[in-house]
C-alpha positions as CSV (number, residue, x, y, z in Angstrom):
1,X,70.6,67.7,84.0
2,X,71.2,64.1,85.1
3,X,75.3,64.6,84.4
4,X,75.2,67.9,86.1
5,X,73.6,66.1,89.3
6,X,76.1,63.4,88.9
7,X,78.9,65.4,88.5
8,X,77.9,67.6,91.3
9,X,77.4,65.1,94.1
10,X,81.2,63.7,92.9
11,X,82.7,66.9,93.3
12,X,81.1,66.9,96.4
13,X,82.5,63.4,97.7
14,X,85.6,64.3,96.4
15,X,86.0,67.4,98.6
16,X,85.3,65.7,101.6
17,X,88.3,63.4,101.1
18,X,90.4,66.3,100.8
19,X,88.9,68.6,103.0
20,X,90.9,68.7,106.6
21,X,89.0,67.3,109.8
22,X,89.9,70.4,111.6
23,X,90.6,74.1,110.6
24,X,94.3,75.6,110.4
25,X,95.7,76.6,113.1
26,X,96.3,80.5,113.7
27,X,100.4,80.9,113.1
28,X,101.5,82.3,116.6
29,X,104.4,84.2,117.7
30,X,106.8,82.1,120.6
31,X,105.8,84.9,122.8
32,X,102.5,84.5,122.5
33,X,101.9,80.9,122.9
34,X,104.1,81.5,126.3
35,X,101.6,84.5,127.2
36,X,98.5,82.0,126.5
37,X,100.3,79.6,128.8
38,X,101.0,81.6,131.8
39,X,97.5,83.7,131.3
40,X,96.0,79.9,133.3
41,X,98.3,80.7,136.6
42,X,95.6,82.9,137.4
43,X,92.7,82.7,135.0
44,X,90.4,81.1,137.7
45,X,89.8,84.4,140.1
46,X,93.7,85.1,140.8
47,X,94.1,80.9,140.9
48,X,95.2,78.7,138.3
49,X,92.5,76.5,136.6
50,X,92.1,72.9,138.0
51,X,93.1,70.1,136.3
52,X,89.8,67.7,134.7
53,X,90.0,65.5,131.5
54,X,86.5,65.9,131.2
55,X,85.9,69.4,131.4
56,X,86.3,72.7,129.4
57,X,87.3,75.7,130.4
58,X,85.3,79.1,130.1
59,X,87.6,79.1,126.9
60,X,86.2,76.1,125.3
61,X,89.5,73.8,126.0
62,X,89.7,70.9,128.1
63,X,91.3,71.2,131.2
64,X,94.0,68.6,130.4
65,X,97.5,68.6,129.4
66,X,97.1,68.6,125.9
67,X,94.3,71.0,126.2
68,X,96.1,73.3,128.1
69,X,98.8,73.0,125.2
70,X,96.2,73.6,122.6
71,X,94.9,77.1,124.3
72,X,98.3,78.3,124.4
73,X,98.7,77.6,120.7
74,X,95.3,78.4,119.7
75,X,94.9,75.1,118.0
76,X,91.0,74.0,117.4
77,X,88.8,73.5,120.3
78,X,88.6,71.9,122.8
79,X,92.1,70.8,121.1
80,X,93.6,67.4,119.9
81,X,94.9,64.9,122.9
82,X,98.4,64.1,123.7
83,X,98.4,61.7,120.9
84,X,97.2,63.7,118.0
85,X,99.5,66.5,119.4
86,X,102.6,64.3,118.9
87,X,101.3,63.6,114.8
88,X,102.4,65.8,111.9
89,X,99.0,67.3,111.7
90,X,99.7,69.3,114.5
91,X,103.7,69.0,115.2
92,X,107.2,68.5,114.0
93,X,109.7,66.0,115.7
94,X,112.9,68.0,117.1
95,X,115.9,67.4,119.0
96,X,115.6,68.0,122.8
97,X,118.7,70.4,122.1
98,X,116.9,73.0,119.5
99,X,114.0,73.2,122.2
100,X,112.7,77.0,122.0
101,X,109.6,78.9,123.9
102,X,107.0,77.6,123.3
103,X,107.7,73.9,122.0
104,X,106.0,70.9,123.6
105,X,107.8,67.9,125.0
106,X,105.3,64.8,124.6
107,X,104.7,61.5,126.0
108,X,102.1,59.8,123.6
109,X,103.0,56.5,124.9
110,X,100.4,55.0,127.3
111,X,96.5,54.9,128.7
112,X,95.5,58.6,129.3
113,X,96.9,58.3,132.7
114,X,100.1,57.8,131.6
115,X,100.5,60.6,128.7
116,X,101.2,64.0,129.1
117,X,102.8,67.5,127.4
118,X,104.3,70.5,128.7
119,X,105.2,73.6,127.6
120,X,108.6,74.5,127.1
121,X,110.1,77.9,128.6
122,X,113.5,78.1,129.0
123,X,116.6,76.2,130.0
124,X,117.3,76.9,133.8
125,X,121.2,77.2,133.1
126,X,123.2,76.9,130.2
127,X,124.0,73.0,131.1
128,X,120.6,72.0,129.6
129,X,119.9,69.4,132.4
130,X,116.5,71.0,133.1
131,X,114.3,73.4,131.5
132,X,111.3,75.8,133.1
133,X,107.9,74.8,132.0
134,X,103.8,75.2,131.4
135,X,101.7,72.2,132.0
136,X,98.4,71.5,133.4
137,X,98.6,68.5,136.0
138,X,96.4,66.3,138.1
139,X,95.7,66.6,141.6
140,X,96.9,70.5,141.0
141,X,96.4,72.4,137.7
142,X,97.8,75.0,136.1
143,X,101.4,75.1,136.8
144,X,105.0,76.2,135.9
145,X,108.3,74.6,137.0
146,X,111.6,72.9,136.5
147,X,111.3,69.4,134.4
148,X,113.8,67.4,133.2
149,X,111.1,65.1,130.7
150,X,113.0,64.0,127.8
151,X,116.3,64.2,128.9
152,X,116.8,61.4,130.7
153,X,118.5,58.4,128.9
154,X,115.1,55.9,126.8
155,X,112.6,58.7,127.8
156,X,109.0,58.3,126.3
157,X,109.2,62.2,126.1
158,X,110.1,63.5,122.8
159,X,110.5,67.3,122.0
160,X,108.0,68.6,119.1
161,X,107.4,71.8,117.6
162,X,104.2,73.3,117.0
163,X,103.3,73.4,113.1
164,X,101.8,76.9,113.6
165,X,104.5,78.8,115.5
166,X,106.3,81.9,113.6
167,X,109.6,81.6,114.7
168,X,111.0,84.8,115.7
C-alpha cells in the first residue's frame, strides 16, 4: 500500500512538470481572428472599448494591447502580455514580408509603457511600406489604421505568427 502511495504522489509531481501552465489555444481561421478584432470598434454601445492595463473587458480580457490580441485569437484569459505573446508558447517569428491577416507585429522590448502589438490586416498598396491594422491604444482604444511598425530600418517590432491560426 505504501508503494502504491509512493508511486502515486510521483506520478502526480511528475505531471505537473509536464502539464502546460495554460490551456491550448482554439486553432482559428485568419478570418476569424480579424472578425474578433474589429468586433471591439464598437463593442462598447456602438463605441470601441477604452484602453486600461488594469481592467478586463465584459469578455474577460484585459483592455490592453496584448489583451486585445489575445480576444481576437482566443488565446487564455485575460491573455498573456506583450512579452509572452512574442515567445514560442504562443507565436512563431516571421519575416515582415510573409505578414498575413491576422499576424501580430510585437515590440517586447521595454517597461509596459513602451511595449505594444497590433493586429495585422492588410498591406495598403502593393509597395508594402505600410500595412492596415487592429490594436488597442492609450489615451483612445480600440482602433484600426495605417502603421508602418517593423518596417523601418533597427525596429524593435518584429512580425510573429499566432501558433493557433489555420492558415487558409
Amino acid at each position: 500500500m505504501r508503494v502504491l502511495a509512493t508511486a502515486t504522489a510521483a506520478l502526480l509531481a511528475l505531471s505537473t512538470l509536464v502539464t502546460p501552465a495554460h490551456a491550448a489555444a482554439t486553432p482559428m481561421y485568419r478570418y476569424e481572428i480579424i472578425n474578433r478584432a474589429n468586433s471591439w470598434l464598437t463593442a462598447n454601445n456602438g463605441t470601441r472599448v477604452p484602453y486600461d492595463q488594469n481592467r478586463t473587458w465584459t469578455d474577460g480580457y484585459r483592455q490592453d494591447c496584448s489583451g486585445y490580441a489575445s480576444m481576437a485569437a482566443k488565446l487564455d484569459k485575460p491573455g498573456p502580455n506583450t512579452v509572452e505573446l512574442n515567445t514560442a508558447t504562443w507565436t512563431s517569428p516571421i519575416s515582415m514580408s510573409e505578414l498575413k491577416r491576422g499576424d501580430l507585429v510585437i515590440d517586447a522590448i521595454g517597461d509596459g509603457n513602451n511595449r505594444h502589438a497590433v493586429i495585422f490586416d492588410r498591406w495598403t498598396d502593393t509597395s508594402k511600406t505600410r500595412y492596415f491594422a487592429y490594436e488597442q491604444r492609450g489615451d483612445w482604444g480600440t482602433d484600426y489604421r495605417s502603421r508602418t511598425y517593423g518596417l523601418e530600418p533597427y525596429s524593435d517590432y518584429k512580425a510573429r505568427r499566432l501558433n493557433n491560426v489555420i492558415d487558409k
